[in-house]
VOFITI-47140 format. One record per residue (C-alpha): residue number from 0; residue in three letters; x, y, z. Coordinates in Angstrom, 1 decimal. Layout:
<rec n="NUM" res="ALA" u="X" v="Y" w="Z"/>
...
This chain:
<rec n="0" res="UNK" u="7.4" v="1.8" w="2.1"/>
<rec n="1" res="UNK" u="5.1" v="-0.9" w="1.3"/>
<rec n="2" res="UNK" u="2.3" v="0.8" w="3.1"/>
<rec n="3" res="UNK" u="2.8" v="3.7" w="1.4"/>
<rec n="4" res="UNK" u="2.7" v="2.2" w="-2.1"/>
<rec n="5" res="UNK" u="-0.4" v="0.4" w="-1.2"/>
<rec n="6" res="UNK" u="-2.3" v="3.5" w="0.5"/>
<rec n="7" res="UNK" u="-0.3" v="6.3" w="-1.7"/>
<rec n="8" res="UNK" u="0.6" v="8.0" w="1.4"/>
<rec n="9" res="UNK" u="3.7" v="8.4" w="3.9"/>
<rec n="10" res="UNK" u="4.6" v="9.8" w="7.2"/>
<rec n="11" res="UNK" u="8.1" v="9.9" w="8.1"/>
<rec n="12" res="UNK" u="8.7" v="7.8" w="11.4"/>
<rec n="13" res="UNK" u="10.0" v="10.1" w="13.5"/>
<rec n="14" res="UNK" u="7.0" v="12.6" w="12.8"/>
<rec n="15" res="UNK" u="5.0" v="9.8" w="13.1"/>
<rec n="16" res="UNK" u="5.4" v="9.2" w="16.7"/>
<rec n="17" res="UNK" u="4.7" v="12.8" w="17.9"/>
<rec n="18" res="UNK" u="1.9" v="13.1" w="15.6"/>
<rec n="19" res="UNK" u="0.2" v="9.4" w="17.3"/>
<rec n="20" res="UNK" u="1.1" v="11.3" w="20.6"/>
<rec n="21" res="UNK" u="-0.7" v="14.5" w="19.8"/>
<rec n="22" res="UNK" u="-3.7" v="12.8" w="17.5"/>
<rec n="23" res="UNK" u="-6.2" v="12.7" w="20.2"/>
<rec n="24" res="UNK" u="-5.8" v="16.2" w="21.1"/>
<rec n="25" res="UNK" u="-5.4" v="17.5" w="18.1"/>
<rec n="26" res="UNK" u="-8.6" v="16.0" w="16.3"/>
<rec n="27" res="UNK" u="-10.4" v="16.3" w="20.1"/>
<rec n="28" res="UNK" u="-11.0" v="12.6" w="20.2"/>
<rec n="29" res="UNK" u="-13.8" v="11.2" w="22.3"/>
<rec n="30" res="UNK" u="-13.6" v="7.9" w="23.8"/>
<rec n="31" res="UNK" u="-16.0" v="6.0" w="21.0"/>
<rec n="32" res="UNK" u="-13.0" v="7.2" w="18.7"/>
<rec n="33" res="UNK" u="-15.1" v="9.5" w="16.7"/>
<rec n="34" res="UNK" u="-13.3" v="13.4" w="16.2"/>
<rec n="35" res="UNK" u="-15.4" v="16.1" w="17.8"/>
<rec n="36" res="UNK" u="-13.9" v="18.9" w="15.8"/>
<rec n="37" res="UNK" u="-14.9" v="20.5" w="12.6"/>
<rec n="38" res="UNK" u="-10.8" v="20.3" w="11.3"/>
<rec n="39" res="UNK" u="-10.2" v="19.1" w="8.1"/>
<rec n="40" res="UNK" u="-8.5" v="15.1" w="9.1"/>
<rec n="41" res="UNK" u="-6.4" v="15.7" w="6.0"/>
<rec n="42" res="UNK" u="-4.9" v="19.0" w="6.5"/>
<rec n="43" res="UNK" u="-4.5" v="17.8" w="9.7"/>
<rec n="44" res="UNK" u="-2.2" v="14.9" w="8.8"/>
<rec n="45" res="UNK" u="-0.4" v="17.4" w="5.9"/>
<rec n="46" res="UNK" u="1.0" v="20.1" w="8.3"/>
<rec n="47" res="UNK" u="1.9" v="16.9" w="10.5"/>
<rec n="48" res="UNK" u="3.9" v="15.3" w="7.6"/>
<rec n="49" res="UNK" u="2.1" v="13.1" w="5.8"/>
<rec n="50" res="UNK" u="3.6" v="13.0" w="2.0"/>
<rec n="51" res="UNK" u="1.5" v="12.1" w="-0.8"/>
<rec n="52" res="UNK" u="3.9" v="10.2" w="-2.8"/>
<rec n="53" res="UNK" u="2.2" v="10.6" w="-6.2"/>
<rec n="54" res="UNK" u="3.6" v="13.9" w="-6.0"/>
<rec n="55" res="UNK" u="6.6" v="12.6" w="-5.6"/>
<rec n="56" res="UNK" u="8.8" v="12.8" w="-9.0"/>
<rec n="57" res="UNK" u="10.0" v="9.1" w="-8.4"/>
<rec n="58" res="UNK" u="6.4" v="7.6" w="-8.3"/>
<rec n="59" res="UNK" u="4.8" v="9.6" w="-11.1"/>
<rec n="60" res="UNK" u="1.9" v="7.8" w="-12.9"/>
<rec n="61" res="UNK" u="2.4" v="4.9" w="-10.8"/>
<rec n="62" res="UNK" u="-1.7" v="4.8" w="-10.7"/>
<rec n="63" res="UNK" u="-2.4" v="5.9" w="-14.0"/>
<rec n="64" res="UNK" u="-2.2" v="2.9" w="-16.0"/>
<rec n="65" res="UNK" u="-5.2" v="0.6" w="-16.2"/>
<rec n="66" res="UNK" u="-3.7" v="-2.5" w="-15.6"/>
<rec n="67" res="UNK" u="-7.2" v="-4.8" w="-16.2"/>
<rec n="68" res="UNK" u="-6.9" v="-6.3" w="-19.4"/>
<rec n="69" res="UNK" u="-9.6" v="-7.9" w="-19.5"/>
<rec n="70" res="UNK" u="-12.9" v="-5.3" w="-20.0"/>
<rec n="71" res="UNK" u="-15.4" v="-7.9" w="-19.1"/>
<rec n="72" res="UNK" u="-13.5" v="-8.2" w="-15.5"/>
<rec n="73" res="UNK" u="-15.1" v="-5.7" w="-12.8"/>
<rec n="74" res="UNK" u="-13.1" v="-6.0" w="-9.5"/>
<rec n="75" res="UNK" u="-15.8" v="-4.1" w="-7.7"/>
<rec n="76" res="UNK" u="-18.5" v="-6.6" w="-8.3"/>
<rec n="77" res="UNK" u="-20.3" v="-7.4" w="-5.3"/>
<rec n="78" res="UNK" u="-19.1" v="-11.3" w="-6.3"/>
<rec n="79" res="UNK" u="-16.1" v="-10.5" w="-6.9"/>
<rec n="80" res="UNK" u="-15.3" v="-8.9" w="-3.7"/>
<rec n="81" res="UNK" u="-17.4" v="-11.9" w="-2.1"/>
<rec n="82" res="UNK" u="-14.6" v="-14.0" w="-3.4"/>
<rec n="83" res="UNK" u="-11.6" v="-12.0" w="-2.3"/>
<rec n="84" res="UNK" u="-13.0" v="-11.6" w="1.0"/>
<rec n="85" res="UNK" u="-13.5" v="-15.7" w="1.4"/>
<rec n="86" res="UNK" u="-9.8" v="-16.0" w="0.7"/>
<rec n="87" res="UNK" u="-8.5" v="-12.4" w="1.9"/>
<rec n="88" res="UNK" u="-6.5" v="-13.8" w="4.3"/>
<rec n="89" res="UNK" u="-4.8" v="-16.2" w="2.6"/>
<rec n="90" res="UNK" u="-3.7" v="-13.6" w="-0.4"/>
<rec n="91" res="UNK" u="-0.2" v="-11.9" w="0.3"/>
<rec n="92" res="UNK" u="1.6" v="-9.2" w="-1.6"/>
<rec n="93" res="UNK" u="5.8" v="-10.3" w="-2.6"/>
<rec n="94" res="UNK" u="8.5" v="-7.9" w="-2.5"/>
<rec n="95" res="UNK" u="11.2" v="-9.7" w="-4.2"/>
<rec n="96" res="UNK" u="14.7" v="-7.1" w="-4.5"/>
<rec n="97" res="UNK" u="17.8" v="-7.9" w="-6.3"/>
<rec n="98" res="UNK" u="20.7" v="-5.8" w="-6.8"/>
<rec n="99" res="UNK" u="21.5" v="-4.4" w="-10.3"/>
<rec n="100" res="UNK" u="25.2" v="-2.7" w="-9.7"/>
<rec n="101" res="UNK" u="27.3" v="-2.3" w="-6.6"/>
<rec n="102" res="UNK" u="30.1" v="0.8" w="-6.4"/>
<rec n="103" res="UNK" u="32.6" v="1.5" w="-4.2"/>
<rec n="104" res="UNK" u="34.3" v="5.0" w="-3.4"/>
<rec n="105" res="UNK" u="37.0" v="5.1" w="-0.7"/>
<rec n="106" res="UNK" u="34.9" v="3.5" w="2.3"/>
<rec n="107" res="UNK" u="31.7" v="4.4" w="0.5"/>
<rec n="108" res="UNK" u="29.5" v="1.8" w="-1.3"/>
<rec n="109" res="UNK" u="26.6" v="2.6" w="-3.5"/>
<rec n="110" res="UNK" u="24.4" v="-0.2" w="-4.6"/>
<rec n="111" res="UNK" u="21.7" v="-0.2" w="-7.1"/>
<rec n="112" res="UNK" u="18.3" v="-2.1" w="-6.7"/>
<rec n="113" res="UNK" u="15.3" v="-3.3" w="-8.8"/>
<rec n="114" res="UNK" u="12.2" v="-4.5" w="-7.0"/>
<rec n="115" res="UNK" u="9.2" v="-6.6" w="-8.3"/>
<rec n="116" res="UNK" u="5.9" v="-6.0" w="-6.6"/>
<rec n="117" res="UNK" u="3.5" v="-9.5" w="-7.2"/>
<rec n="118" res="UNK" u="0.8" v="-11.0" w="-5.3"/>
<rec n="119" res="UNK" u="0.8" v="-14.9" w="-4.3"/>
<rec n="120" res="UNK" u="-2.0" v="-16.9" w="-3.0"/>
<rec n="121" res="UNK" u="-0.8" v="-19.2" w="-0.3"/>
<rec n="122" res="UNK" u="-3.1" v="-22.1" w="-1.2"/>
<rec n="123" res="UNK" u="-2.3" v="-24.4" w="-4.1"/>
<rec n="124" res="UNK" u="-4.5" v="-25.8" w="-6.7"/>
<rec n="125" res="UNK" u="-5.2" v="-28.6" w="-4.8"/>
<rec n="126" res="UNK" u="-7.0" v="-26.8" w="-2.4"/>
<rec n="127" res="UNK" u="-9.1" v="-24.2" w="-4.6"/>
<rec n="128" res="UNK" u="-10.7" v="-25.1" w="-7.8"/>
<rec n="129" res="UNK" u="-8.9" v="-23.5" w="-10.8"/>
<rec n="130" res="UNK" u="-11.2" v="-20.7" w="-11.1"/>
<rec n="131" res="UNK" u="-11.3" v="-19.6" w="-7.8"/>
<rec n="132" res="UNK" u="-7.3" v="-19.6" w="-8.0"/>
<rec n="133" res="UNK" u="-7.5" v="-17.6" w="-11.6"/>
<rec n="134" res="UNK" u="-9.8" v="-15.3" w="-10.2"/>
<rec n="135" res="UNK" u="-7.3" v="-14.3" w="-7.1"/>
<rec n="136" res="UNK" u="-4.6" v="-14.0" w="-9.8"/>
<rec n="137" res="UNK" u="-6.4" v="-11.1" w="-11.3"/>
């Protein structure tokens, strides 16, 4: 699901095999990996199962709100994509769950979940200067 959030996208798994099975014939594939059809990729992907979650009711708006605060910041600055690229690897987004309510029904339990979505940078300030490490917080 992570994957999904990230790319706004989502195949279900079982659909997702066949479909990797079939992509190569489907797309007519050549062997520099480059399709040799005129089929629309995205069409293509839809009638295979591919779910645009911000359709979905559950992640509506999800990427509507401007979250930069800051209107002198421009993440797609050639520098500023310089720097995230230096330290790309070192950069990794936290899932952190914790359960809200738990229910039980007969042999049936239902349990109720928040999540937190947060990005942590695996070097300390020891290591990067504390604008480098500010500027990955962003």
């Amino acid at each position: 699901m992570l994957k999904a959030l990230w790319h706004g996208i989502y195949m279900p798994k079982e659909k997702r095999a066949r479909f990797s099975e079939l992509w190569r014939t489907i797309m007519d594939i050549d062997l520099d990996g480059k399709p040799q059809t005129t089929k629309n990729v995205f069409s293509e992907f839809s009638s295979a199962g591919l779910v645009d979650i911000t359709n979905d009711p559950d992640f509506n708006g999800i990427y509507d709100e401007d979250m930069n605060e800051d209107p002198t910041y421009e993440p797609n600055s050639p520098e500023e994509k310089a720097v995230f690229m230096k330290y790309a690897e070192s950069i990794m987004m936290k899932l952190t769950f914790s359960t809200v309510q738990i229910q039980q029904h007969e042999n049936i339990f239902i349990f109720e979940t928040a999540y937190w979505l947060s990005n942590a940078i695996k070097y300390n300030q020891d290591y990067l200067d504390i604008c480098t490490y500010q500027r990955l917080q962003k």
